[in-house]
Structures are given as structure tokens and as C-alpha cells.
N, C-alpha and C positions, 0 to 999 in steps of 0.2 A: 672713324674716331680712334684714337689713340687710347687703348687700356692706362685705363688711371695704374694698375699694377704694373704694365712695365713699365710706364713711367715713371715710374717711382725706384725699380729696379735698376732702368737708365742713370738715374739721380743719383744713387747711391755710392758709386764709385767716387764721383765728383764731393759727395758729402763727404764721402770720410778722408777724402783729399782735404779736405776742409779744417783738419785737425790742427790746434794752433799751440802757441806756448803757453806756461802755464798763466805769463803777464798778460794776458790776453783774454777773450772768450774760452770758458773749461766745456765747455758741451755742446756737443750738436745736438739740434733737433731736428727730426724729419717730424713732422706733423701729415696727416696721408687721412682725408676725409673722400667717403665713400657716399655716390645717394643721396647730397642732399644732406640737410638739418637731422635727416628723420635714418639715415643709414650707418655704416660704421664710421667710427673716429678711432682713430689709432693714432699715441706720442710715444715716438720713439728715441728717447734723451739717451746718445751714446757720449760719456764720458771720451774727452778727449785724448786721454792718456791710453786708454784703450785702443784709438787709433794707432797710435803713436807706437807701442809696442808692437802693435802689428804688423806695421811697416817695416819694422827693426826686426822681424821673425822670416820675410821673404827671403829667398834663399838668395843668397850670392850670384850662383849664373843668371838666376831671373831677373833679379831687382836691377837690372844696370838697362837702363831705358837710353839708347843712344839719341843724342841731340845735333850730331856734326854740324849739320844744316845750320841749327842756330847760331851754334858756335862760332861761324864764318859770318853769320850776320847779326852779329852782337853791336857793331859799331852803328848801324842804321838803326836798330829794333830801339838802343840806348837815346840814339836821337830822335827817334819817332816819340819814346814815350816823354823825355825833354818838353820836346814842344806840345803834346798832349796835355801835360802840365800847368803850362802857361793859356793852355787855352781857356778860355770863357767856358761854361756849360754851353754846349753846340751839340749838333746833329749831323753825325758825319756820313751818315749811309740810310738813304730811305725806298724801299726795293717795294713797288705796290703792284698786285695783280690788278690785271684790269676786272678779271670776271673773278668773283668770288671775295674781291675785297679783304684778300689778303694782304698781310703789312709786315714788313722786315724793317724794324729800328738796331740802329747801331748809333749812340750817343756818348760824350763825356759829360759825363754828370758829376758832379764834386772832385774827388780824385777816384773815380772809379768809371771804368768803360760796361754801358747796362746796353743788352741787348734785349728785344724785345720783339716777340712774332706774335700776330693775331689772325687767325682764320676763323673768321663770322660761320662760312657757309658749312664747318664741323662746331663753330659752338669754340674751338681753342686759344688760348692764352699762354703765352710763357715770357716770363721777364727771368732774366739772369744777369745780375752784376758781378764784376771783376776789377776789385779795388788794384791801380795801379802800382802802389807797394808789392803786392803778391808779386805780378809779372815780372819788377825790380830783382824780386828777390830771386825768383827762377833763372831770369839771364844771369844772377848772379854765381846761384850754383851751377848751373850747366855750363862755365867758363872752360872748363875740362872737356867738353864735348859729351858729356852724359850726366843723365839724371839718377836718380834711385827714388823708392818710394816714400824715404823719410827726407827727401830733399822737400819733394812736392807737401809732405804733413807740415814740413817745416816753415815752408814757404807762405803758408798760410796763417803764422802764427802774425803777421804782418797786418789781415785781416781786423776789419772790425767788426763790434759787435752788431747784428740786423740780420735780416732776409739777404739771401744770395740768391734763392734760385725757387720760384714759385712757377707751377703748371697749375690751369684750369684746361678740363674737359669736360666740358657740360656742367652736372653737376657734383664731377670728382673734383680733387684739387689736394697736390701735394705740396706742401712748403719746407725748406731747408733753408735753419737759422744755426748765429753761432750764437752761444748765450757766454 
């Protein structure tokens, strides 16, 4: 099984990537329940502007996240997400074990692409969505060939309000919302 703690650990970069503007969702939460009804509950409400300064505190040689790759494939990525768009709510990826009953979803669900993995025979669950806007906005700043980390806080201001990204393991279970 998967430590509910690094899980959460895991999550946490992604959350505070999560960081939006202020017309938007102001807070993340990590919500992190431990054990069951009867073990710890931890809310962890970070202020999104918090984020946000953060990002704007990386040092210059660091914060430049190279994207080339993308950059060269900005005209397909723009047409993939086009027609993602126009699609119906569909099922575009379904990966199943045969033994253990494992399940890989990859879906467009409203304007947002939700993935979604369950393995029964550990007891885990993870859904994570990624509203289409976000992505928009990433190929939009990465048109340079590089990201930075207030690109990615930015990019998310796009976001809406709800659950992004919920783990169960057994009877752990960590959730990341924007409020």
C-alpha cells in the first residue's frame, strides 16, 4: 500500500501549483484523514497568495523549467485540445489488469480531462482532474520554450472551484480542493 503521508507529500507540489488569481478560487485545501472516522484529520487551508509569492521567490537559474519539446508541438497539442472540446463527455483510455482488477481511466468529462486509477487488490483509489483551460493556458506561456513557477501558479488561476485531486488507501484518504 501506498503511505497516506507520502501521498500526500506527492500531492503537494501539484497543490500548491494549484495557486489561482485572486478572481478565482483564494485557497487551497489539502484535507489529509488518517485511520478511519476514529484516527487523525488534518485541514490544511493555504492561502493562495502565499503560493503565489513563493513562486515569485525561486531563484532565477532555477525557476526556468525548459519546455522545447512542447514548444515544437504547440500546433497539434492546440488541435488535440480544439477537438477535446467539441467532444461529448467520452472515455478516451481504459487500461484494465486482468488479475487484480486494476483500472486506468482517462476521460473528458465537462471541460476538464479526469484520470482515475483503482487497484481493489491494495484497497486504492485516485481521481485527479485537469480542467482544459489550465492546459490552454500552460501552451500559452510555454510559447517561449520555458516555463517558470509562477507560470504554472498562474495558469491555474483558470481553474475552478472543486476537488482536483483525491487519494484513498484503505482507510487513509487525502483530498486537494480550490475554494
Amino acid at each position: 500500500m501506498i503511505p497516506l503521508k507520502l501521498a500526500a507529500l506527492a500531492a503537494a507540489p501539484f497543490a500548491l501549483a494549484g495557486s489561482v488569481a485572486l478572481s478565482g478560487p483564494t485557497t487551497l485545501v489539502v484535507d489529509v484523514r488518517e485511520g478511519g472516522a476514529e484516527g487523525m484529520h488534518l485541514v490544511i487551508p493555504v492561502p493562495l497568495l502565499v503560493a503565489r509569492a513563493a513562486a515569485a521567490l525561486v531563484s532565477e537559474d532555477k525557476a526556468r523549467i525548459p519546455v522545447a519539446e512542447l514548444q515544437r508541438a504547440q500546433p497539434g497539442a492546440r488541435a488535440l485540445l480544439a477537438e477535446l472540446r467539441r467532444l461529448p463527455d467520452v472515455e478516451l483510455v481504459r487500461v484494465q489488469q486482468q488479475r487484480g482488477g486494476g483500472l486506468v481511466r482517462i476521460a473528458k468529462r465537462g471541460d476538464a480531462l479526469e484520470v482515475r486509477v483503482r487497484q481493489p487488490s491494495e484497497n486504492v483509489k485516485v481521481r485527479a482532474k485537469l480542467p482544459l483551460a489550465v492546459v490552454e493556458e500552460l501552451l500559452r506561456r510555454a510559447e517561449d520554450g520555458d516555463l517558470d513557477p509562477g507560470d504554472v501558479v498562474a495558469a491555474f488561476g483558470k481553474a475552478p472551484h472543486g476537488t482536483f485531486v483525491e487519494v484513498e488507501d484503505g482507510e487513509d484518504r487525502v483530498k486537494i480542493r480550490l475554494w
